[in-house]
C-alpha positions as a Markdown table, in Angstrom:
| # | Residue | x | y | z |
|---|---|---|---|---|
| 1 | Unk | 0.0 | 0.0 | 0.0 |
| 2 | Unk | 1.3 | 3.7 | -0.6 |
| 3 | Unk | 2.1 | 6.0 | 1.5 |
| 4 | Unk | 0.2 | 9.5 | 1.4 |
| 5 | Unk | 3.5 | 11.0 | 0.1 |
| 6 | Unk | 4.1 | 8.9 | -2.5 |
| 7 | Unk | 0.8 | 8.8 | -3.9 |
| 8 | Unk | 1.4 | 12.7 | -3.6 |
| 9 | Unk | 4.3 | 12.8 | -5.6 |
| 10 | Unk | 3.2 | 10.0 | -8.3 |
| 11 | Unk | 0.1 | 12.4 | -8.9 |
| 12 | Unk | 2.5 | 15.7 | -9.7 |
| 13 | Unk | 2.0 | 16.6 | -13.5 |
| 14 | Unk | 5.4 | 16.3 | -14.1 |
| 15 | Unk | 5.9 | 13.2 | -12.6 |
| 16 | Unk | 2.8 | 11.6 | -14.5 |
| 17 | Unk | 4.1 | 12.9 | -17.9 |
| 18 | Unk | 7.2 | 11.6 | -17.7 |
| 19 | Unk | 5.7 | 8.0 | -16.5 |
| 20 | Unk | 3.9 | 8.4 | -19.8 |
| 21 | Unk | 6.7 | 9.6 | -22.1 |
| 22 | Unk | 8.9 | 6.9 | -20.6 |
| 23 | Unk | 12.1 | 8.7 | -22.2 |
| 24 | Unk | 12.9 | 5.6 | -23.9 |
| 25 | Unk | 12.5 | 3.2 | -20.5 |
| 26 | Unk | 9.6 | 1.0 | -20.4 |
| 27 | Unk | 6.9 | 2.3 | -18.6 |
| 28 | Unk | 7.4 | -0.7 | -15.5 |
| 29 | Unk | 11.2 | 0.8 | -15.9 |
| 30 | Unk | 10.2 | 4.1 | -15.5 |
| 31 | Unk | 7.8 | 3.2 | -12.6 |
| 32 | Unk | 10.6 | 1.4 | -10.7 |
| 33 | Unk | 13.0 | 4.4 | -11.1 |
| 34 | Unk | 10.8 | 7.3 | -9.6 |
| 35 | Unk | 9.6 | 5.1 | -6.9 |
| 36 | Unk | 13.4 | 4.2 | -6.1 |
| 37 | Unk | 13.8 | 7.4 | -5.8 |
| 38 | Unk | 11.5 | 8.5 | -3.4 |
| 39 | Unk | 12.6 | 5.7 | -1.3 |
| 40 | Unk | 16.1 | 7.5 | -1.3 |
| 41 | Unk | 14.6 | 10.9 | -0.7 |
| 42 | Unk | 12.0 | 9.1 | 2.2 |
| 43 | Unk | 13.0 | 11.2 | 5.8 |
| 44 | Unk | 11.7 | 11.6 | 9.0 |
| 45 | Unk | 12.6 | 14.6 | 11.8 |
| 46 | Unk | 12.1 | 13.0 | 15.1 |
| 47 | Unk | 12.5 | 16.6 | 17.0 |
| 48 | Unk | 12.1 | 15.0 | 20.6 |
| 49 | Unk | 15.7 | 12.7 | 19.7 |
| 50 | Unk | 17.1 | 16.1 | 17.7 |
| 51 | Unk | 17.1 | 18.0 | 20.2 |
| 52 | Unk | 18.8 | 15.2 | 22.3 |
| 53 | Unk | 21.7 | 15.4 | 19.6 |
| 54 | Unk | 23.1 | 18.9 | 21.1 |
| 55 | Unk | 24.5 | 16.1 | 23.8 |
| 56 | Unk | 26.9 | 14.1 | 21.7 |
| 57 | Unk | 27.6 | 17.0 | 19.5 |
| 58 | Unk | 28.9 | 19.1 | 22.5 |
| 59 | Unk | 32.7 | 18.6 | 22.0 |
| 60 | Unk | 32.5 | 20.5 | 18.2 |
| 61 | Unk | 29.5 | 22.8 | 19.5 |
| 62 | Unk | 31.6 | 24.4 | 22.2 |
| 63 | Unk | 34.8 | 25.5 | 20.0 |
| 64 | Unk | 32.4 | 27.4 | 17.9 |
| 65 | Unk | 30.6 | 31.0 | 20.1 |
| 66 | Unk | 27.3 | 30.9 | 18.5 |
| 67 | Unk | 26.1 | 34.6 | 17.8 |
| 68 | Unk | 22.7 | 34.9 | 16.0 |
| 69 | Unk | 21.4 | 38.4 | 14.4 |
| 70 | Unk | 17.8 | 39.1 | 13.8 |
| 71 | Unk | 16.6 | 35.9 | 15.2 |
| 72 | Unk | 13.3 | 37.5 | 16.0 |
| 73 | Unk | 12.7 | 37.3 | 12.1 |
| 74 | Unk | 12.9 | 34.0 | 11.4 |
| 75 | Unk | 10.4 | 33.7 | 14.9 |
| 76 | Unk | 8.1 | 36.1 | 13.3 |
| 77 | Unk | 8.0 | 34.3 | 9.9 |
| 78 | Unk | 7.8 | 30.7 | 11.3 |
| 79 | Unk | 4.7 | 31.8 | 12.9 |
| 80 | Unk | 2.7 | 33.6 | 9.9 |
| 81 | Unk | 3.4 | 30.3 | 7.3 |
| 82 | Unk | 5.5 | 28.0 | 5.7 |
| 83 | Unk | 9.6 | 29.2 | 5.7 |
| 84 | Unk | 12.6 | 28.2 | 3.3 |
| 85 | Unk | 15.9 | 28.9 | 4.7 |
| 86 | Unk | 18.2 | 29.9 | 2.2 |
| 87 | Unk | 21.8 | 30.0 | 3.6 |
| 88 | Unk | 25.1 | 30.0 | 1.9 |
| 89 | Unk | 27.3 | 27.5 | 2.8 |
| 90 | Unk | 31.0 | 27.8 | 4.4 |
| 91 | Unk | 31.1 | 24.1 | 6.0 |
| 92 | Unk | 29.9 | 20.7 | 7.0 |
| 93 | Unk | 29.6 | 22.7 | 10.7 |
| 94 | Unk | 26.6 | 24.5 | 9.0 |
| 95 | Unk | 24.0 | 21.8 | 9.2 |
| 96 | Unk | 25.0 | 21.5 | 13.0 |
| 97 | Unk | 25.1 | 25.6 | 13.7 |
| 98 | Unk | 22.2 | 26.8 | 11.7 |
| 99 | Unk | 19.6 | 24.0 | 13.2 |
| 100 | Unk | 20.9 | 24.2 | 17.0 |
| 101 | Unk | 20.4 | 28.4 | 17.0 |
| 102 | Unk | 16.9 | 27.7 | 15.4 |
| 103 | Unk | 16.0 | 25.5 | 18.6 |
| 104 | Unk | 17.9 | 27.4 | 21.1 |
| 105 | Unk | 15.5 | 30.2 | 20.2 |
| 106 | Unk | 12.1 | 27.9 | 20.5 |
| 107 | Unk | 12.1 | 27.5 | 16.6 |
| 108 | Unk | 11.5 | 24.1 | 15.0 |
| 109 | Unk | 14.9 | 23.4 | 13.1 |
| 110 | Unk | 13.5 | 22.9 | 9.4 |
| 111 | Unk | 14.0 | 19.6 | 6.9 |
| 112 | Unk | 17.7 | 20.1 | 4.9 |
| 113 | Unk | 18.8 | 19.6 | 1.7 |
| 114 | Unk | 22.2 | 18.3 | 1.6 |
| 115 | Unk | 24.8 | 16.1 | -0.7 |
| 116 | Unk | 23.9 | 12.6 | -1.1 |
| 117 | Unk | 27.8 | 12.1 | 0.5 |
| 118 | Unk | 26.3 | 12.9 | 3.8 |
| 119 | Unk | 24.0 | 10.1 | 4.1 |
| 120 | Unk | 26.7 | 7.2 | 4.8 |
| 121 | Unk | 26.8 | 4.6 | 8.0 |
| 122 | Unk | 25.4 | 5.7 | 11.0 |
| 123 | Unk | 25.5 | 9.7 | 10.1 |
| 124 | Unk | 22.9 | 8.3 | 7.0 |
| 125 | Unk | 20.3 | 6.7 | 9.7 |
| 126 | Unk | 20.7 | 9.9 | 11.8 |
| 127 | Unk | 19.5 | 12.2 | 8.8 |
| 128 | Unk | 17.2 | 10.3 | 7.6 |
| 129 | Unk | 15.2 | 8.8 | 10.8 |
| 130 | Unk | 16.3 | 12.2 | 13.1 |
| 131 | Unk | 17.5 | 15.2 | 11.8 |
| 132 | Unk | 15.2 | 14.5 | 8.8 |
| 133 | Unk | 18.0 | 15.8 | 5.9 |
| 134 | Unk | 17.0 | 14.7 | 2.5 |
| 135 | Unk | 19.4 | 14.0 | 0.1 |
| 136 | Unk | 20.3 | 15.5 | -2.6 |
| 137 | Unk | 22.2 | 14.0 | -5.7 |
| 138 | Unk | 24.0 | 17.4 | -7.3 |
| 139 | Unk | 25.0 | 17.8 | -11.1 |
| 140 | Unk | 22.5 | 14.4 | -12.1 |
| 141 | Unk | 20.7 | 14.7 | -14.9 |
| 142 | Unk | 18.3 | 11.8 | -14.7 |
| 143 | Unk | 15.1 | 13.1 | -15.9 |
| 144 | Unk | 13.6 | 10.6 | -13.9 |
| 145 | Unk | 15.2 | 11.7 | -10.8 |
| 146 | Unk | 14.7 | 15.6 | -11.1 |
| 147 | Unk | 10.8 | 15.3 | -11.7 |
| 148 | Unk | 10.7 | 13.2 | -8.6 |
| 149 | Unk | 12.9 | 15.5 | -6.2 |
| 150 | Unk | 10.7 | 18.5 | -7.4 |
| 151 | Unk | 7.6 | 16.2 | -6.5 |
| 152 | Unk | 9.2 | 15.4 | -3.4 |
| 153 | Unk | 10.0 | 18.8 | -2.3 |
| 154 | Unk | 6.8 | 20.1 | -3.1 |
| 155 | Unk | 4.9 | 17.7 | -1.1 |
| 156 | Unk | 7.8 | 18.0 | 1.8 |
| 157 | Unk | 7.0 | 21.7 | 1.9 |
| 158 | Unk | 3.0 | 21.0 | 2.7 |
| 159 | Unk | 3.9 | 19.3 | 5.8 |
| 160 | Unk | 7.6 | 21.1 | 7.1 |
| 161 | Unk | 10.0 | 24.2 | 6.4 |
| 162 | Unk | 13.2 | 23.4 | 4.5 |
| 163 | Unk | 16.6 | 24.7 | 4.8 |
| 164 | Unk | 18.4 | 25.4 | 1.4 |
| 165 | Unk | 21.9 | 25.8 | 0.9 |
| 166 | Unk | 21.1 | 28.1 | -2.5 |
| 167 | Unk | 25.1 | 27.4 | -3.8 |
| 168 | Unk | 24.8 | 24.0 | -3.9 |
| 169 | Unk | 28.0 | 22.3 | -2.1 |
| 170 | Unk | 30.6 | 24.5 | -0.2 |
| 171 | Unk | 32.8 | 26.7 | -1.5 |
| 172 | Unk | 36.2 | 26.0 | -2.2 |
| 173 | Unk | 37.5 | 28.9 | -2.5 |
| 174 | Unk | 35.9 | 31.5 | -0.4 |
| 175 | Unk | 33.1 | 33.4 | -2.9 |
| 176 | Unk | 30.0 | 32.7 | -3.1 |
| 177 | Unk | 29.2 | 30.5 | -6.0 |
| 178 | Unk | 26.4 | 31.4 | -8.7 |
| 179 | Unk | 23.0 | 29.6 | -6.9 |
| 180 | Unk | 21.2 | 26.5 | -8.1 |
| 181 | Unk | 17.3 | 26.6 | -8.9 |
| 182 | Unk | 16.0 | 23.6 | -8.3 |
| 183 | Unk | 15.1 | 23.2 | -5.5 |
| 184 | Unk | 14.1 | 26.7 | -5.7 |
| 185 | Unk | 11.5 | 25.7 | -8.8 |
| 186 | Unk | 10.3 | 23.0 | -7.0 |
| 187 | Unk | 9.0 | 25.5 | -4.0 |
| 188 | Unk | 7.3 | 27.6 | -6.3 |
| 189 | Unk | 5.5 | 24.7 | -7.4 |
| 190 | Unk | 3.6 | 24.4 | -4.1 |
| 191 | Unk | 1.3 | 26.7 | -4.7 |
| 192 | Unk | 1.3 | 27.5 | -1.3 |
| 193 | Unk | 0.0 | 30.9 | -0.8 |
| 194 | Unk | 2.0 | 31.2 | 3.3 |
| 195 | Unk | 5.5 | 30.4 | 1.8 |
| 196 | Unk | 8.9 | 33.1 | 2.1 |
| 197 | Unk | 12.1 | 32.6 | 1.6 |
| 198 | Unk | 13.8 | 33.9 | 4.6 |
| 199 | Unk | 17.4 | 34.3 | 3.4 |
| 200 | Unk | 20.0 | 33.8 | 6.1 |
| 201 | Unk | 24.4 | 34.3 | 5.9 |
| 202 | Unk | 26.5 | 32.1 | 7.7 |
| 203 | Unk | 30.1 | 33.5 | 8.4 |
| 204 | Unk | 32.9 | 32.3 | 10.7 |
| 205 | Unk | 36.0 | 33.8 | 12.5 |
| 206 | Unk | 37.8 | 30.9 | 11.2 |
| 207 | Unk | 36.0 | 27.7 | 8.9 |
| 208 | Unk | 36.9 | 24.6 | 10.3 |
| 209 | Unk | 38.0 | 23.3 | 7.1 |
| 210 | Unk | 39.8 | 26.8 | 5.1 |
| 211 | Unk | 42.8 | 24.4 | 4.6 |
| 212 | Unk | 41.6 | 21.5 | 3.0 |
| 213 | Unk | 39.4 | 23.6 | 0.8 |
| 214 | Unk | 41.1 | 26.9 | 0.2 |
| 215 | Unk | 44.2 | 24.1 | -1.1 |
| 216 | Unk | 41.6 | 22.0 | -3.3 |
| 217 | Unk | 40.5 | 24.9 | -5.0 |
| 218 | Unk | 37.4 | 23.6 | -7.0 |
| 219 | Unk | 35.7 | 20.8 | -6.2 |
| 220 | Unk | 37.0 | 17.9 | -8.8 |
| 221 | Unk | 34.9 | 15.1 | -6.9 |
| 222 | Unk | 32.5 | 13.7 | -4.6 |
| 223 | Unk | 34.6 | 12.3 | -1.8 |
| 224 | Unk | 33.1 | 10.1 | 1.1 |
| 225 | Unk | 32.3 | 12.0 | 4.0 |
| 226 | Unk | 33.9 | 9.8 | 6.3 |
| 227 | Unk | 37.2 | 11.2 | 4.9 |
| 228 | Unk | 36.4 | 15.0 | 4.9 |
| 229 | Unk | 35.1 | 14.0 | 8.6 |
| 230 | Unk | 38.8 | 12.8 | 9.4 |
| 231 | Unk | 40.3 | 15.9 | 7.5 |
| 232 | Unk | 37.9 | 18.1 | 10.1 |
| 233 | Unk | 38.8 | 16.3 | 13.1 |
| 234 | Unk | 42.4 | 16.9 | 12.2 |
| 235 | Unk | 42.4 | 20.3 | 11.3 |
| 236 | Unk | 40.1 | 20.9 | 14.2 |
| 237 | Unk | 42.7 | 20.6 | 17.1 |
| 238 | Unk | 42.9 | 23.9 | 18.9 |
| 239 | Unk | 40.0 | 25.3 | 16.7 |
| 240 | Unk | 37.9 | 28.1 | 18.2 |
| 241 | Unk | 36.0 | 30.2 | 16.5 |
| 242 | Unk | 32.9 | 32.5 | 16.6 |
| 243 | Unk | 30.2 | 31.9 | 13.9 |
| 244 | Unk | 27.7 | 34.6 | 13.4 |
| 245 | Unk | 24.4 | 33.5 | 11.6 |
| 246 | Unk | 22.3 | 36.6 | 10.2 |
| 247 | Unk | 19.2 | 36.6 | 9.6 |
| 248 | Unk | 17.4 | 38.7 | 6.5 |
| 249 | Unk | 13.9 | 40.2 | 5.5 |
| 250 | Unk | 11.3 | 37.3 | 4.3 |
| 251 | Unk | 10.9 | 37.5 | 0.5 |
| 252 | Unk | 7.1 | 36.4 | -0.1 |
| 253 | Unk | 7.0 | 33.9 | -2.9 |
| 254 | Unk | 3.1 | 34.5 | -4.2 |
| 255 | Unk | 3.2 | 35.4 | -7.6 |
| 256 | Unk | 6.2 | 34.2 | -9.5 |
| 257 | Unk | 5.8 | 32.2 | -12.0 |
| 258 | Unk | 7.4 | 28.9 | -11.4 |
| 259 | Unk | 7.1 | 27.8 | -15.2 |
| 260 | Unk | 8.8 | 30.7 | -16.0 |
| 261 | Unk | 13.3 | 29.4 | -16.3 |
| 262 | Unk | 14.2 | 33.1 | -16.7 |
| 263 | Unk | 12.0 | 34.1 | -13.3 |
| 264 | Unk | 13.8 | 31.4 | -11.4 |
| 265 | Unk | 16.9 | 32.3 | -12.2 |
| 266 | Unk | 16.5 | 36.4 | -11.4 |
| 267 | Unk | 15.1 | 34.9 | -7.8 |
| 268 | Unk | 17.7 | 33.3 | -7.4 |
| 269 | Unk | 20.6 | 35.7 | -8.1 |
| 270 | Unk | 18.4 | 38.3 | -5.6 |
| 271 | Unk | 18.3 | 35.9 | -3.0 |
| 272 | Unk | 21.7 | 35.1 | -3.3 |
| 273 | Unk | 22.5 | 39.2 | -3.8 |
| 274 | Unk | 21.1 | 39.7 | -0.3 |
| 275 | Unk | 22.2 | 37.0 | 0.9 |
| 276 | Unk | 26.1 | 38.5 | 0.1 |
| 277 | Unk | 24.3 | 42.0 | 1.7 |
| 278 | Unk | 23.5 | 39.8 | 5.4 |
| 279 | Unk | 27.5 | 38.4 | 5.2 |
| 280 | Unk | 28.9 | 39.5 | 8.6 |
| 281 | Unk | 32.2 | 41.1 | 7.9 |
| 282 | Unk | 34.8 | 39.7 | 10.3 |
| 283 | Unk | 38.3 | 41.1 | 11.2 |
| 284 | Unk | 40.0 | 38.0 | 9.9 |
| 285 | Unk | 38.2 | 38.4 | 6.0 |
| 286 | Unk | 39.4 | 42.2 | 6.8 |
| 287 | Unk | 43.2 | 41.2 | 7.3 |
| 288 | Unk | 43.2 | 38.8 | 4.4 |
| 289 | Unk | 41.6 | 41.5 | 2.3 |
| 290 | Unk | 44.1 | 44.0 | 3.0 |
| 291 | Unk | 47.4 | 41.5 | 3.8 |
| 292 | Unk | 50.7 | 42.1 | 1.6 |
| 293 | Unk | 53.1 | 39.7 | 1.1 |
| 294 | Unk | 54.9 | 41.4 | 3.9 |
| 295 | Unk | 53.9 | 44.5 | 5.5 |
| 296 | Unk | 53.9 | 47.1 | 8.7 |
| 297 | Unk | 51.1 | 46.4 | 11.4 |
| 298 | Unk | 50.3 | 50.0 | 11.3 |
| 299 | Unk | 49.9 | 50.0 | 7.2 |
| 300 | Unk | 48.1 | 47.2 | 7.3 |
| 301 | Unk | 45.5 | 48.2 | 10.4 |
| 302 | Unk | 44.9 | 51.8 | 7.9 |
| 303 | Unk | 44.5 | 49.4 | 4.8 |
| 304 | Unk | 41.5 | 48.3 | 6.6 |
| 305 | Unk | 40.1 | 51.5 | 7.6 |
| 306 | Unk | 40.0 | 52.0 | 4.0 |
| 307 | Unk | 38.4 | 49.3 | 3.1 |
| 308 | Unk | 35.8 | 49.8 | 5.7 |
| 309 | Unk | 34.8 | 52.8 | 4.4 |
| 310 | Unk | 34.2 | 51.2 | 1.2 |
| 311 | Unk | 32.1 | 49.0 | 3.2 |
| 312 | Unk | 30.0 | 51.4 | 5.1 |
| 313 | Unk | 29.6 | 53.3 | 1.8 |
| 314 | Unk | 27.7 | 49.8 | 0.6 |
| 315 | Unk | 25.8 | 49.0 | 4.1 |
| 316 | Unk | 27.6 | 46.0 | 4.5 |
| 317 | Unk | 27.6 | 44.3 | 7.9 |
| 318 | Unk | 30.0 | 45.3 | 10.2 |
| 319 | Unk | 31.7 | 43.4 | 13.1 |
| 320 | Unk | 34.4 | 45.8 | 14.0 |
| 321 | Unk | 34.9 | 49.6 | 13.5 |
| 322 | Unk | 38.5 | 50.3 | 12.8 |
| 323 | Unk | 41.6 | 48.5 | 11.5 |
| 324 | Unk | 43.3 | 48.5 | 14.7 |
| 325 | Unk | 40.1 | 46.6 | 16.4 |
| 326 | Unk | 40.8 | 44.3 | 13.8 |
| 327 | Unk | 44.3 | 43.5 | 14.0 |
| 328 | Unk | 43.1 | 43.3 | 18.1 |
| 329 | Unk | 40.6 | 40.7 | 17.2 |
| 330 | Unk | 42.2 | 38.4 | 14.8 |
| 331 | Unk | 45.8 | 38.6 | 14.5 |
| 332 | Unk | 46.7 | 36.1 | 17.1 |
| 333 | Unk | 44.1 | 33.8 | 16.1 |
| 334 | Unk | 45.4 | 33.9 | 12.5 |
| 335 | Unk | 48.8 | 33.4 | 13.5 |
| 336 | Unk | 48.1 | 30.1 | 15.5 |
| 337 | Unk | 46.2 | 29.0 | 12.4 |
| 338 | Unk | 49.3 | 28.9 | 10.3 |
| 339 | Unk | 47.9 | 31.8 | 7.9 |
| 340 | Unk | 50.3 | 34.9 | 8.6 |
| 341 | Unk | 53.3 | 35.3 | 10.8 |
| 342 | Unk | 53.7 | 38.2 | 13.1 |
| 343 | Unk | 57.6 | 38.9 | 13.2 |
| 344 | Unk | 57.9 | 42.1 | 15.7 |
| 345 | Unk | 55.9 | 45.1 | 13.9 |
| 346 | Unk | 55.5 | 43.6 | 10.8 |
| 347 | Unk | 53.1 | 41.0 | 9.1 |
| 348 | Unk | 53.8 | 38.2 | 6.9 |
| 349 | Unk | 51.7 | 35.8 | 4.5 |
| 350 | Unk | 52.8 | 31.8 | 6.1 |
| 351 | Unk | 49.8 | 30.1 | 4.0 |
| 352 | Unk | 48.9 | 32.4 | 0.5 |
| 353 | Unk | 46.0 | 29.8 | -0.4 |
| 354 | Unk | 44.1 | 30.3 | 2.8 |
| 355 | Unk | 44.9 | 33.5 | 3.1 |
| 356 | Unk | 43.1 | 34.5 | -0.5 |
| 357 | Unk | 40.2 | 32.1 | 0.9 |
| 358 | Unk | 39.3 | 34.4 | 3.4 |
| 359 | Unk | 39.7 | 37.7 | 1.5 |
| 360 | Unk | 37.4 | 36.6 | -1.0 |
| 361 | Unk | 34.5 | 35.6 | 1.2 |
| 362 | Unk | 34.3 | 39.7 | 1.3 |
| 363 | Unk | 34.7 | 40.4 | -2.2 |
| 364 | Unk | 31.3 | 41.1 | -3.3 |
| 365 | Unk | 31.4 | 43.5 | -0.9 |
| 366 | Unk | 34.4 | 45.6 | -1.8 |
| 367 | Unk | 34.3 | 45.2 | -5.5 |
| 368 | Unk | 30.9 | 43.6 | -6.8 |
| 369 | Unk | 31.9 | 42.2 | -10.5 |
| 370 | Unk | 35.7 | 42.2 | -9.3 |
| 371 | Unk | 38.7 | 40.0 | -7.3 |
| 372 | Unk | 41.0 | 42.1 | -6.3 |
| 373 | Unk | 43.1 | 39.5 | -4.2 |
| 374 | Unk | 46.9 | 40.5 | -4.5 |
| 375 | Unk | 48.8 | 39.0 | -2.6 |
């Protein structure tokens, strides 16, 4: 017998017109393949046991100071309808931080959409029969598979809110990457009249993994989790860091067309445009922004003060005030990282690949269009 869901999702139009076109698979093929997939997509958030999780997650929790802006928005907009969180996305540490300051402020931390990488051994069972993550198979272009994740989502979004990461995957190299639209497509196919986006920016002191990224570059495959889990746990001795998550205006979603490719995709780059606009700037981005090769402390710390009046003159967000505040905030912390070495009263660049990670995270904000990383 089927499930309400199912049923749900084999009745979508798209879903029923491609069980009919069969794109060249017979129609028992066809069948087979969507309901596979919906058995792969198949979650459940047991929120009694989630909130349980903050236990066994405390030793990573408590290196990172969780610092929340707006929070009263996403309450607000939780309780007038149906809420997609669309976040960029710095780290595998995001699906722990964003959820845990959701419930810490009496919120009900939303389904996720993350890689399919995620879902392996015993972290697999906890996303799919806990956390309630779905996953999400990036860059496929089964036809077979995207109508039915576009069914699934739609039917998801009737019964939970959703948490987007609008880039896709991480970035490797510290800028925010151009944003996907599916899952964004498959929202606007609701038809829910309640649903906003309520765009949200993630941004760290320090990301757990800027070394192992900012080296990779690009992302050249899907690697098993369990070996980007040892890479964090490596990296992560003697990590601290704050993370502040910021919270923007709902965007109401009533009214654009979802048939429409070339309204997706201008929703899309707005989100993701004010997503860039929420982006806390921190004193480490400010350092690596305005680092030389080798330089004074005291032409470095007026660098930034130049660079924050570039930033003031485009409202960005603001964690410090002057250049010296940030060399205060950050240098040491930087210096333990590996990333610069402090040599009396001047500054020098130890790791150049990290380093250029960091600046660009702030990019868009300094030169929209533009990379100005020199050093």
């Amino acid at each position: 017998m089927l499930d309400d869901i199912t049923k749900a999702v084999l009745a979508h139009d798209d879903v029923v017109r491609y069980l009919r076109g069969g794109h060249g698979a017979s129609d028992r093929a066809a069948r087979e393949r969507v309901h596979g997939y919906i058995e792969e997509l198949r979650t459940t958030q047991r929120y009694p046991f989630y909130r349980a999780l903050k236990h066994p997650l405390y030793p990573i929790l408590r290196k990172i100071e969780r610092i929340p802006e707006h929070v009263e928005i996403a309450q607000a907009a939780t309780a007038e309808g149906r809420v997609i969180y669309a976040s960029n996305h710095k780290s595998h540490t995001d699906y722990l931080i964003e959820p845990v300051i959701l419930d810490d402020h009496g919120i009900r931390p939303p389904i996720i959409a993350a890689g399919i990488n995620l879902f392996g051994g015993a972290l697999g069972l906890l996303h799919r029969y806990v956390t309630g993550a779905i996953p999400i198979r990036r860059n496929t272009k089964d036809p077979a598979y995207l109508v039915t994740l576009k069914a699934y989502v739609a039917e998801l979004l009737k019964r939970h809110d959703l948490l987007v990461y609008l880039e896709g995957g991480r970035s490797y190299n510290g800028a925010m990457k151009p944003p996907k639209t599916g899952l964004l497509q498959a929202a606007l196919q609701t038809g829910r009249d309640d649903l906003t986006i309520l765009p949200m920016a993630i941004a760290y002191d320090l990301v757990l993994e800027d070394q192992v990224l900012s080296h990779q570059g690009v992302k050249r495959r899907q690697r098993p989790f369990a070996v980007e889990l040892a890479e964090m746990v490596r990296h992560g001795m003697g990590y601290q860091s704050r993370v502040f998550l910021t919270f923007g205006t709902p965007l109401p979603l009533r009214g654009y067309d979802s048939e429409s490719r070339r309204v997706v995709v201008d929703l899309a780059r707005h989100i993701r445009d004010v997503i860039g606009k929420l982006h806390k700037v921190l004193p480490t981005a400010l350092i690596a922004a305005a680092m030389r090769p080798s330089i004074q402390l005291s032409d470095l710390a007026d660098r930034i003060d130049g660079m924050l009046d570039v930033l003031r003159a485009n409202e960005a967000n603001l964690a410090v005030s002057s250049g010296q505040q940030a060399l205060d905030e950050a240098l040491k912390a930087m210096s333990e990282r590996g990333i610069i070495v402090i040599d009396g009263t001047r500054c020098r660049v130890r790791d150049r690949m990290v380093l250029r990670y960091y600046a660009r995270t702030i990019q868009h904000l300094l030169s929209p269009g533009g990379d100005q990383v020199t050093h």
